[in-house]
TORDRENVO-184834 format. One record per residue (C-alpha): residue number from 1; z, y, x. Coordinates in Angstrom, 3 decimals, padded with zeros to 6 digits. Example, Ala and Ser with C-alpha at 12.3 -4.5 7.8 and 13.67 -1.06 7.14 Angstrom:
BEGIN
torro 1 c3 007.800 c2 -004.500 c1 012.300
torro 2 c3 007.140 c2 -001.060 c1 013.670
***
This chain:
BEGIN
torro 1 c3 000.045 c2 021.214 c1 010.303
torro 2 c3 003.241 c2 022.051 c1 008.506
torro 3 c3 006.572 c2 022.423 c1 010.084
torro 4 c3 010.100 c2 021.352 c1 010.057
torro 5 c3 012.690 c2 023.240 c1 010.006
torro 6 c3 015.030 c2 020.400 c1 011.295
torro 7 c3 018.737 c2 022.304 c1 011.540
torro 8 c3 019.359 c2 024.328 c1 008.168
torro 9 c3 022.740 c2 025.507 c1 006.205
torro 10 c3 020.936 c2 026.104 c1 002.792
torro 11 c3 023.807 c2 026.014 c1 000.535
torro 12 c3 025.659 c2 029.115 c1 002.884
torro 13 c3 022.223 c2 030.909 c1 003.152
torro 14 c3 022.014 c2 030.915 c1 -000.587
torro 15 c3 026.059 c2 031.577 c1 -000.849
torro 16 c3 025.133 c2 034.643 c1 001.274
torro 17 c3 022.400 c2 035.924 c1 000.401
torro 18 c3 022.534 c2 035.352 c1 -003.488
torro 19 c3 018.946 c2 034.533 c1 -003.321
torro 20 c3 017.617 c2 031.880 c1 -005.863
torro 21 c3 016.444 c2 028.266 c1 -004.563
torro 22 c3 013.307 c2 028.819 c1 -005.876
torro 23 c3 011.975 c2 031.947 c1 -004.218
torro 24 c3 013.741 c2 030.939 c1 -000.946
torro 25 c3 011.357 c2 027.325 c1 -001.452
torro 26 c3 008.314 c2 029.738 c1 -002.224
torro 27 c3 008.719 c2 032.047 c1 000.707
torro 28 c3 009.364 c2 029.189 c1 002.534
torro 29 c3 006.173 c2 027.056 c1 001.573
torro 30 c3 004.163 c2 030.132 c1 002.278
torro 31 c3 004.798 c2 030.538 c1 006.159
torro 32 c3 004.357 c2 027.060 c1 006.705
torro 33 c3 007.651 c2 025.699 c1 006.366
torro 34 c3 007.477 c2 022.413 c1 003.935
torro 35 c3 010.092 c2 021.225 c1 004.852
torro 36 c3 014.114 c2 021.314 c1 005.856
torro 37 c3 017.071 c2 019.018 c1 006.878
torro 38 c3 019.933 c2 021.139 c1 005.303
torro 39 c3 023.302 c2 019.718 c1 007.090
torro 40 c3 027.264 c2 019.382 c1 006.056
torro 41 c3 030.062 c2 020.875 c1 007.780
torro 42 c3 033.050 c2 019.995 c1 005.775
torro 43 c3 033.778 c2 017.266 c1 002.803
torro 44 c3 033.574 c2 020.314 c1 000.626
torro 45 c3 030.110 c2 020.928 c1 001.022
torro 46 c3 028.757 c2 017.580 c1 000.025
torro 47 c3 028.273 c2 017.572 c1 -003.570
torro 48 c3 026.697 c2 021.270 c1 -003.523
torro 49 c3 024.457 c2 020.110 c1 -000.736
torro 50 c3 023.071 c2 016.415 c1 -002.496
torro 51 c3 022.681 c2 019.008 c1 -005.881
torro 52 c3 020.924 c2 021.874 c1 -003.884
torro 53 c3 018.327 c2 019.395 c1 -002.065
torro 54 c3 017.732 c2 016.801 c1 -005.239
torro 55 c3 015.976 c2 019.763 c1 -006.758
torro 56 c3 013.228 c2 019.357 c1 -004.080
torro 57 c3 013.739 c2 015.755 c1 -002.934
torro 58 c3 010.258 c2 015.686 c1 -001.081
torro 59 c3 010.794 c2 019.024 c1 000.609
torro 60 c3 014.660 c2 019.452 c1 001.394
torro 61 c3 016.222 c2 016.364 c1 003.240
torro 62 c3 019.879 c2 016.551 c1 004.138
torro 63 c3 022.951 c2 015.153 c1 006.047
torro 64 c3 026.215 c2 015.016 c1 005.617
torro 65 c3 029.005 c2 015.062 c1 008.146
torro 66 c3 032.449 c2 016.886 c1 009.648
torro 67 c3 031.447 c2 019.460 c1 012.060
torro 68 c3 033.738 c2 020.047 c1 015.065
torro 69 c3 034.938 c2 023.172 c1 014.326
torro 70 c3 036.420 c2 022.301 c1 011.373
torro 71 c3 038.881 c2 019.907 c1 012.889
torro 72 c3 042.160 c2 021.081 c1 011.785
torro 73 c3 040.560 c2 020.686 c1 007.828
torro 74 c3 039.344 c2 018.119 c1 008.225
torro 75 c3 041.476 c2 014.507 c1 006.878
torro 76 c3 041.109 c2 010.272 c1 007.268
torro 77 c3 039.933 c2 010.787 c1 003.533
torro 78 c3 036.693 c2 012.961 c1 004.637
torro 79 c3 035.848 c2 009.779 c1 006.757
torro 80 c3 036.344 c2 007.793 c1 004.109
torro 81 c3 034.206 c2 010.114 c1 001.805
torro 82 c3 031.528 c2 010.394 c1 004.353
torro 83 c3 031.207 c2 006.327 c1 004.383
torro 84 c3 031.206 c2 006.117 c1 000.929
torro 85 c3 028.121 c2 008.732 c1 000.403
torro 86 c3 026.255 c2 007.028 c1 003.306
torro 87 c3 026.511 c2 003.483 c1 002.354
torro 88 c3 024.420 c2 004.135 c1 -000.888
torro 89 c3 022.081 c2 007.010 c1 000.226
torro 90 c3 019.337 c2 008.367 c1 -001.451
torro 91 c3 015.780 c2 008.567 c1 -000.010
torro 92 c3 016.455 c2 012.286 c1 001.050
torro 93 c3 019.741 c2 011.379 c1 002.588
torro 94 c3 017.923 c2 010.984 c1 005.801
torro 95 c3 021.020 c2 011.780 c1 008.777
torro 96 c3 024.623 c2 011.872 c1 009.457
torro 97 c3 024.831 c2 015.982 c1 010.487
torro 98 c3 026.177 c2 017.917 c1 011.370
torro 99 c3 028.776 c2 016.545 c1 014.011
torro 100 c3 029.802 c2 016.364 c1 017.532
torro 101 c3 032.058 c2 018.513 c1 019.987
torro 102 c3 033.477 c2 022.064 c1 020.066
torro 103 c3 034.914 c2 023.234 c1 023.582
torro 104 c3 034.290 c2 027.095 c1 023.452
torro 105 c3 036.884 c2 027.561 c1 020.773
torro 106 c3 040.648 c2 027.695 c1 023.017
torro 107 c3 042.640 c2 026.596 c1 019.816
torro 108 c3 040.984 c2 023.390 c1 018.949
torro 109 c3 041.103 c2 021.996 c1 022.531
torro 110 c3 045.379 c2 021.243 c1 022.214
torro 111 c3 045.638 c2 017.889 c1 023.350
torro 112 c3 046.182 c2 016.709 c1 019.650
torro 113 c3 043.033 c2 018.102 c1 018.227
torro 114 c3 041.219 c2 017.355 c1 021.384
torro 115 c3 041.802 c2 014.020 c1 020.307
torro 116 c3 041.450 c2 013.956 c1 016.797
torro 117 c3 037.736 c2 015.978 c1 017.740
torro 118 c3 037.166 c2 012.567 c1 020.068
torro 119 c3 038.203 c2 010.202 c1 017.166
torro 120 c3 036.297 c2 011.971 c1 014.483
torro 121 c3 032.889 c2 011.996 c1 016.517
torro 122 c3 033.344 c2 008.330 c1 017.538
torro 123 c3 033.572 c2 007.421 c1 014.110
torro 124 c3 030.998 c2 009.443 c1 012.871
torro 125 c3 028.295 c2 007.866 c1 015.448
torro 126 c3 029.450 c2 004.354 c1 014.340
torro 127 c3 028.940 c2 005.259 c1 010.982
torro 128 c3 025.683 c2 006.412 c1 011.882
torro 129 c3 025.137 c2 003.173 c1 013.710
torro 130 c3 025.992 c2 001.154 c1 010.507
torro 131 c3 024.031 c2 002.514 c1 008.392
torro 132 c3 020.436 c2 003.141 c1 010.591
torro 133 c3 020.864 c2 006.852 c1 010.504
torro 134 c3 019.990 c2 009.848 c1 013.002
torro 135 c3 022.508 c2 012.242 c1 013.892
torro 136 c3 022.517 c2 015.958 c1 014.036
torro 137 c3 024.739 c2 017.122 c1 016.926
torro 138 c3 027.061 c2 020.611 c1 017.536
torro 139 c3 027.542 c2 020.914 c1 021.722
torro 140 c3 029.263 c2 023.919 c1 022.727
torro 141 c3 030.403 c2 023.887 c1 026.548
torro 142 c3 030.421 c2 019.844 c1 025.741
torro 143 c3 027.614 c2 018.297 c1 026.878
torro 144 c3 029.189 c2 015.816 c1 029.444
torro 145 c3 031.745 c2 014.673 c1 026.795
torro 146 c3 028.796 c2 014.699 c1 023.829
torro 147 c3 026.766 c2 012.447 c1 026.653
torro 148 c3 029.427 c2 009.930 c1 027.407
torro 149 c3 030.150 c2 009.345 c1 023.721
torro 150 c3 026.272 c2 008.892 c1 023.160
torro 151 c3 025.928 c2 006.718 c1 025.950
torro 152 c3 028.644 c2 004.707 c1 024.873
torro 153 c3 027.532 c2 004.209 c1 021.534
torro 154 c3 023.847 c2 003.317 c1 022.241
torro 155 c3 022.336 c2 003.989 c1 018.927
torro 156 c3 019.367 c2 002.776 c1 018.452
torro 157 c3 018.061 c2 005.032 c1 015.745
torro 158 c3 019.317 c2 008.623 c1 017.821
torro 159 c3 018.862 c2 011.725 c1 017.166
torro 160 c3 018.764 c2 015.657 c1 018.560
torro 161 c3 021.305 c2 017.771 c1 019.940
torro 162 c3 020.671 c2 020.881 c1 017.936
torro 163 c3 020.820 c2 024.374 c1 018.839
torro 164 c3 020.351 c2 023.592 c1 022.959
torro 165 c3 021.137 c2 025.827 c1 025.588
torro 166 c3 022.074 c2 024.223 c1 028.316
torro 167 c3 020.439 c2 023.474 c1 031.661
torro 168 c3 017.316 c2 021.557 c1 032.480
torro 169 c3 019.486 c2 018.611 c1 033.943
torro 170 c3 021.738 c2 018.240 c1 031.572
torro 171 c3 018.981 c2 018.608 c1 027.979
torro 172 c3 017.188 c2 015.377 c1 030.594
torro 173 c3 020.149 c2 013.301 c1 030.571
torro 174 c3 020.034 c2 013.526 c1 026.508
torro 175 c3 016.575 c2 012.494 c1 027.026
torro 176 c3 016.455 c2 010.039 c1 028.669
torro 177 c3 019.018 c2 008.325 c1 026.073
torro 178 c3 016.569 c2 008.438 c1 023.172
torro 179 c3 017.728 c2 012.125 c1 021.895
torro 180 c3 015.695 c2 015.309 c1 020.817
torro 181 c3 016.437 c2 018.780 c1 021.729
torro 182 c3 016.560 c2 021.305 c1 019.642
torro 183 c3 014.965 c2 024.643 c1 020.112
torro 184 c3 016.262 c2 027.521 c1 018.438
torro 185 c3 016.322 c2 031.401 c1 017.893
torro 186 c3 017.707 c2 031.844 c1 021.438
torro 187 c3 014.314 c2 031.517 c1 023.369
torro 188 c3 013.172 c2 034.627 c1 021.055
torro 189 c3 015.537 c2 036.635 c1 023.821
torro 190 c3 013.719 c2 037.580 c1 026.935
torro 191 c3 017.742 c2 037.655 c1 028.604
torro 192 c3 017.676 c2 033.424 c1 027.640
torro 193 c3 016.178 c2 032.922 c1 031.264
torro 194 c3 017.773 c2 029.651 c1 031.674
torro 195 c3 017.264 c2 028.298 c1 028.562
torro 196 c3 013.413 c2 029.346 c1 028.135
torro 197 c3 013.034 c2 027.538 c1 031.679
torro 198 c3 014.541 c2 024.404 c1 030.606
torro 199 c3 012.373 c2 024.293 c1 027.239
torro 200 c3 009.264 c2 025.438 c1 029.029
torro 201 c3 009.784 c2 022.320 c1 031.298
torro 202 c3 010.599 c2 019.842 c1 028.880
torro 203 c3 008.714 c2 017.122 c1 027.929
torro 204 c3 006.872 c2 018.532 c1 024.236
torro 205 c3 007.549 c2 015.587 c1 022.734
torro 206 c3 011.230 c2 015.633 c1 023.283
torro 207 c3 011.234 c2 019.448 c1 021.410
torro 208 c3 011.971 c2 019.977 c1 017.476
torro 209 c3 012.164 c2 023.659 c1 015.955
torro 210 c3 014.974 c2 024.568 c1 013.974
torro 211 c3 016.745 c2 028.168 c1 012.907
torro 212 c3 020.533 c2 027.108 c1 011.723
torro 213 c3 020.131 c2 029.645 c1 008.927
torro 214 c3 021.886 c2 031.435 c1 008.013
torro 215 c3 022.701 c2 031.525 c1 011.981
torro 216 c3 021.166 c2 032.206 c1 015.225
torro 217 c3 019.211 c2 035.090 c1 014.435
torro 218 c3 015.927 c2 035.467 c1 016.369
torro 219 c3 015.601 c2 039.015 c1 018.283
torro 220 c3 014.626 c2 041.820 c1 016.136
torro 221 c3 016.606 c2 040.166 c1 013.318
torro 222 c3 019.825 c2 040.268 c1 014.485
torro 223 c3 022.635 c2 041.818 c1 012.043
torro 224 c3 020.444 c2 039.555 c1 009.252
torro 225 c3 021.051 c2 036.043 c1 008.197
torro 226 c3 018.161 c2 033.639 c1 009.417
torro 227 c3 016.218 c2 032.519 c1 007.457
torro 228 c3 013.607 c2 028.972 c1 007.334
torro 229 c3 010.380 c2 031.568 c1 007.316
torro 230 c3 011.854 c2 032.963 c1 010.912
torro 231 c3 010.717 c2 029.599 c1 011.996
torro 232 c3 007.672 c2 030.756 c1 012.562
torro 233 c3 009.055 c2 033.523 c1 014.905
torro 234 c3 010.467 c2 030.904 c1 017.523
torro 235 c3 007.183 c2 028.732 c1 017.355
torro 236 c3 004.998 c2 031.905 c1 018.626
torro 237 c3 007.730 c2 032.250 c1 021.663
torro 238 c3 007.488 c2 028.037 c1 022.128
torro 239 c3 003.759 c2 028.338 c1 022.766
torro 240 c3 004.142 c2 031.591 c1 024.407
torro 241 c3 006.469 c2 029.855 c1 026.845
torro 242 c3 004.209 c2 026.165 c1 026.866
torro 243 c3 001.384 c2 025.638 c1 028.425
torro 244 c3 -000.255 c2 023.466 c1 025.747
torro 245 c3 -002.597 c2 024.891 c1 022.534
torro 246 c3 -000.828 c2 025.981 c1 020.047
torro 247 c3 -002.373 c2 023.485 c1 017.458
torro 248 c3 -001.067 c2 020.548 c1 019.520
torro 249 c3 002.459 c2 021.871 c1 019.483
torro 250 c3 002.484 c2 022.426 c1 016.112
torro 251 c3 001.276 c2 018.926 c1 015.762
torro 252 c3 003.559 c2 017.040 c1 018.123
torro 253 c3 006.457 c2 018.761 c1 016.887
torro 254 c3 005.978 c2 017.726 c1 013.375
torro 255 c3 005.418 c2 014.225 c1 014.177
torro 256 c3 008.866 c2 014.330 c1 016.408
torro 257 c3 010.866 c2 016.062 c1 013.121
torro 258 c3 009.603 c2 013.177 c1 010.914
torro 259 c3 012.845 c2 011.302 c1 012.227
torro 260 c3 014.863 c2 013.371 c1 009.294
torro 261 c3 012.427 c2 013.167 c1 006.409
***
């Protein structure tokens, strides 16, 4: 089986590394990963994104949204600009990403952008609601908030919170309202006790892979921008850390990252 890489910011990879599309594809293709969700973080990013990803419409899917930590940039008119892109999607246009909550950053928790933060989410999930679409979700020292908002919204096409590293308990709770969790480079550090617990205990089904290249570096990398091909880097740690064959992993988690693409 192929996989997925499921959390993906192509366009600052390429930015970055000055690599071309095309050998980053190749590369790509050749340790397994077929294909990508490549995700939005600011109104700026979504015409380079939908031109990036139409290049390889069966193998890059994409979604666009306001991330979190770009609150203070961010204006009514991205909302508007998000709804308009998402109310005429293409077939690759496959989730509203990436979005959700930022509480480890001391500046954007003011009780004004606390609240814009609040009021940008909300309205992001009901656009996601409106149209059918999955969402793609940024937690940092949020979870309670992110869960309440979910809850509240009760979508019933959901999603994954990406990038996980929270407790058993709390990655449950997200469960058991319909959502993925996203596994990352973190579990490639021995030091990630808590986190390796939680995703050794998890239902597999609940699990996608992802690397947030050009971010989260897996061990051994670090100093380097990730890349899709280190995929294959947190997958040998997944099955080192699951009890199940390797070939069913590979094959349930592909089947769960269908949900983008």
């Amino acid at each position: 089986m192929p996989f997925f890489d499921t959390h993906t910011h192509l366009n600052y990879l390429l930015a970055t590394t000055q690599q071309p599309l095309t050998q980053l594809m190749e590369e790509s293709q050749q340790a397994g990963v077929e294909k990508m969700l490549v995700v939005a973080v600011q109104a700026e990013d979504f015409k380079n994104i939908e031109k990036i990803t139409a290049l390889y419409p069966q193998r890059l899917y994409y979604g666009l949204g306001l991330h979190p930590l770009y609150i203070k940039q961010h204006r009514v008119a991205d909302l508007e600009l998000l709804a308009k892109r998402l109310a005429n999607p293409p077939k690759n246009l496959t989730a509203v990403a990436e979005i959700g909550l930022e509480k480890g950053v001391p500046e954007l928790l003011t009780p004004e952008l606390w609240q814009k933060q609040c009021e940008f989410f909300e309205a992001q999930l009901s656009l996601a609601k409106a149209n059918q679409l999955p969402v793609n979700l940024h937690s940092r020292k949020s979870h309670e908030d992110l869960y309440r908002f979910l809850k509240s919204a009760q979508l019933s096409v959901t999603g994954v919170v990406h990038g996980f590293s929270g407790s058993y308990e709390q990655a449950k709770r997200f469960i058991d309202l319909g959502y993925k969790i996203g596994v990352g480079g973190v579990i490639t550090y021995a030091r990630a006790n808590k986190t390796r617990e939680t995703i050794k205990r998890l239902p597999l089904d609940s699990l996608l892979l992802e690397t947030d290249s050009p971010d989260m570096p897996v061990f051994g990398f670090q100093g380097q921008p990730n890349r899709p091909i280190r995929l294959i880097n947190t997958f040998k740690i997944l099955c080192e850390l699951r009890s199940e064959p390797p070939e069913i992993i590979e094959r349930v988690l592909w089947q769960g990252s269908c949900l983008f693409g």
